[in-house]
Structure formats: C-alpha cells, structure tokens
C-alpha positions as CSV (number, residue, x, y, z in Angstrom):
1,X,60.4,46.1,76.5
2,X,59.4,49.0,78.1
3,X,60.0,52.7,76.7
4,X,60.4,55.9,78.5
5,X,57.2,57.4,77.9
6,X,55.5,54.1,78.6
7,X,56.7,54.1,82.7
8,X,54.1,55.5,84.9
9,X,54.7,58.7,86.3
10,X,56.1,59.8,89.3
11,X,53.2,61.3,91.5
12,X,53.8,65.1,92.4
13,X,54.2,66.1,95.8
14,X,52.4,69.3,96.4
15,X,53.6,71.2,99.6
16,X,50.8,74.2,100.5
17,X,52.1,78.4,100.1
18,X,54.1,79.8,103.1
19,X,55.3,82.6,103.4
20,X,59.0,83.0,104.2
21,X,59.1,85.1,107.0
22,X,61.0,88.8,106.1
23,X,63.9,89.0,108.9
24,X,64.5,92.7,109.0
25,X,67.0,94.6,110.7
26,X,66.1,95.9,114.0
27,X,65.1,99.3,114.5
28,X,68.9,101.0,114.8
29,X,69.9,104.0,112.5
30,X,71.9,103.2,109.4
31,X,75.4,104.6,111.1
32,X,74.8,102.3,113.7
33,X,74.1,99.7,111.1
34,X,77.3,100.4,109.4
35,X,79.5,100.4,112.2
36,X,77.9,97.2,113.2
37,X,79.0,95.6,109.6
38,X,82.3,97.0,109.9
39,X,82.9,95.4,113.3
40,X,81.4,92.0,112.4
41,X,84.0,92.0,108.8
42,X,86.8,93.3,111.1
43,X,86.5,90.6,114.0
44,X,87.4,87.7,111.5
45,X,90.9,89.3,110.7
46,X,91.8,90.3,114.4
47,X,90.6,86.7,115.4
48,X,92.9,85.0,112.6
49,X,96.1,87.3,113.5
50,X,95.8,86.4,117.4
51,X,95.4,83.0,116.5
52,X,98.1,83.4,113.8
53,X,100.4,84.7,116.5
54,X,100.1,82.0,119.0
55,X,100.9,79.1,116.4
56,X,104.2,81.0,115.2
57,X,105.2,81.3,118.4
58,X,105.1,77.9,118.9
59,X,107.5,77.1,116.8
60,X,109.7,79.6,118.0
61,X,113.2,78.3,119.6
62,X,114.2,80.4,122.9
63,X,116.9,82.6,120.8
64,X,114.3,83.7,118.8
65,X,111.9,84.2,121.8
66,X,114.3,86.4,123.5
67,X,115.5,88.0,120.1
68,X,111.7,89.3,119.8
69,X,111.7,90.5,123.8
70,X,111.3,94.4,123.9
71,X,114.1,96.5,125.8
72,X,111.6,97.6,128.9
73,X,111.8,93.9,129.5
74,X,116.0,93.2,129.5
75,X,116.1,97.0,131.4
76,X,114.3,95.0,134.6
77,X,117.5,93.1,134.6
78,X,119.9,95.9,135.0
79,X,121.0,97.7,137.6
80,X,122.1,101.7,137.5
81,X,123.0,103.4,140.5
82,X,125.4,106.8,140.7
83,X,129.0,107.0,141.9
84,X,130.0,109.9,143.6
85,X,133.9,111.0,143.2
86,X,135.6,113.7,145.3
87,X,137.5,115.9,142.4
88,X,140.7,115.0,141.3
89,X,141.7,119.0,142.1
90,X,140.2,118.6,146.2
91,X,142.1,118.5,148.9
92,X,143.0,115.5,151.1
93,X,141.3,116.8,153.8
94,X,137.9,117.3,151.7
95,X,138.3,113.4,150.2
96,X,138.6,112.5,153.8
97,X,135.4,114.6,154.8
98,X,133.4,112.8,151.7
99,X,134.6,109.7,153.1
100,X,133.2,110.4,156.6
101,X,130.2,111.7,155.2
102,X,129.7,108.8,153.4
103,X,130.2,106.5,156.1
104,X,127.8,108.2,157.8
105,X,125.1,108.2,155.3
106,X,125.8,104.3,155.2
107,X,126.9,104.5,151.7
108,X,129.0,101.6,150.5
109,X,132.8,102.7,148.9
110,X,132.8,101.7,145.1
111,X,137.0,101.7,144.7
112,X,135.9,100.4,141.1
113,X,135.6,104.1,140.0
114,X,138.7,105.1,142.5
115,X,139.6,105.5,146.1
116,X,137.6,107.6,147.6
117,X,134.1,106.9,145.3
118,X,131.2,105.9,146.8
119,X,127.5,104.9,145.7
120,X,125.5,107.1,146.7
121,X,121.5,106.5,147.2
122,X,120.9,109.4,145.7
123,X,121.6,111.8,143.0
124,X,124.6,114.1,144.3
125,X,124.8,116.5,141.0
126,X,125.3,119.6,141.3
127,X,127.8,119.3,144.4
128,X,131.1,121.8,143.2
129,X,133.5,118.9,144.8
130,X,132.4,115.8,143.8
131,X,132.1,114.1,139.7
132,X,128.7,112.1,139.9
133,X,128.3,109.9,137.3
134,X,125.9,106.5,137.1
135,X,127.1,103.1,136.2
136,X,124.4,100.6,134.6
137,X,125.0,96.6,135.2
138,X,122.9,93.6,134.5
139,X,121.8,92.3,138.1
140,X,122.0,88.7,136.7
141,X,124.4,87.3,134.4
142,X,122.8,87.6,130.6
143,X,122.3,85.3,128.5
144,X,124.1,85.5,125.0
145,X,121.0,87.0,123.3
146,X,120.5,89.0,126.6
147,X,124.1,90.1,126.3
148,X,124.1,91.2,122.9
149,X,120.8,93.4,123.2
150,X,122.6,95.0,126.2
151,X,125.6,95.5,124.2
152,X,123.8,96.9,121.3
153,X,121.3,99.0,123.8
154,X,124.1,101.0,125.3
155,X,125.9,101.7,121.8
156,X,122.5,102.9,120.4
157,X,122.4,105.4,123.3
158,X,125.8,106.4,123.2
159,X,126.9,104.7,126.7
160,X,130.6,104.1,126.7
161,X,131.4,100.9,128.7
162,X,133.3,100.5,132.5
163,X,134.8,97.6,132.7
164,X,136.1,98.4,136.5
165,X,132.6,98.2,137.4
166,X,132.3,94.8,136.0
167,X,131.6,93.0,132.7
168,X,128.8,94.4,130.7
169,X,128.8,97.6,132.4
170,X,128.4,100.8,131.1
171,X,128.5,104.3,131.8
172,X,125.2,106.2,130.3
C-alpha cells in the first residue's frame, strides 16, 4: 500500500521571467480620454434600444403599426383646398361675374358648399364679396385606425366637420 507522502513527486515546470508588456493609453489629453469612455459605455445602450426596437416591432399587428404612425404621415393622405363663395348679401349679377370669372380661371364649381362656390387654386381672402374658407379630405379612403386619427386630429384642432364635402371632411 502506498501512502501520500510515499508517491514521487510531480516535477516543476519552470517557465523563464517576462515581462508583461504595459499597454498605455495613447498620447490624447484626459478630456479626450473621458469623452472617449463615455462614448464607448454609451454605445452599448443605443445599440440595445435600436435593436430592442426592431424585435417589438415585429410583433406588432398592423393596428398597432398604424396606431404608432405620427400625424405628418396620415396628413400626406389628405387633401385641403379653399372654396370660394360669393356673399350671401351680393347681387345676382356679381354671383354671375364670380361664376364667369371662375370659368375663366378654369376653376372647377364645388355646389357642395352652394351654387355659385368654386375651388379656387388659390387663396382668395381678403376679397370684400366672396366667404373663403378651406375644406380638408382624405384623398384615399382611410382605414379604421386611419379614420379615427383623422377624426380625432380635426377635434384636437378645433375643425368642425362638412359632411357636403364628403365623409370625413372637415372644415379647419
């Protein structure tokens, strides 16, 4: 039977003294230094929230997408144009120069808004006779989500709606 102190030992392996090379920084000031620390700790967390970002919005349904869309976005699918109205108070024979002048301008009528209302390619305000006012409708028909941003768009700004223009219009 063998003991412990009885096995042979096990021979030492002897490796020769190197120095560890010193890895210094190079020769930049120590604000430069800093801001260099503070950008490489900061890239981690930008990195992770971009990343973050795209793997929630895969697993976002297209309600949700569009819920999330920002109102410059559904305001490229609307339309706002101005209506031009002789007064109510005008004569017959100034609605019937409007009317010609219109038609000469190649303006189309707009009988949505009355008679003798035309839209106008530009802004007419400031004309004693006629009521100017501008009527905002989606180009394409919304979808429900697209719909209801409209809807609550125009009630955050105060536009009334104009249903003679059409469904979902409004008059800002």
């Amino acid at each position: 039977m063998a003991y412990a102190t009885a096995a042979a030992p096990v021979p030492i392996i002897r490796l020769p003294h190197v120095a560890v090379p010193r890895l210094r920084w190079p020769c930049l000031s120590a604000g430069i230094r800093a801001w260099l620390m503070i950008a490489l700790m900061f890239c981690p967390c930008v990195l992770s929230d971009a990343i973050g970002y795209c793997v929630q919005h895969l697993f976002y349904t297209q309600a949700q997408i569009d819920a999330r869309q920002s109102p410059e976005a559904l305001m490229t699918k609307i339309r706002m144009f101005d209506v031009a109205c002789p007064a109510a108070n005008t004569s017959p024979a100034e609605h019937g120069r409007w009317a010609t002048y219109a038609a000469e301008q190649g303006w189309p009528m707009y009988p949505q808004a009355g008679p003798d209302c035309f839209h106008a390619d530009r802004n007419l305000r400031g004309i004693l006779p006629l009521k100017v006012f501008t009527v905002a409708c989606p180009k394409v028909l919304l979808s429900a989500v697209e719909s209801r941003h409209w809807l609550i768009y125009a009630a955050d700004h105060g536009w009334t709606a104009y249903q003679q223009a059409g469904d979902g219009c409004v008059d800002p």
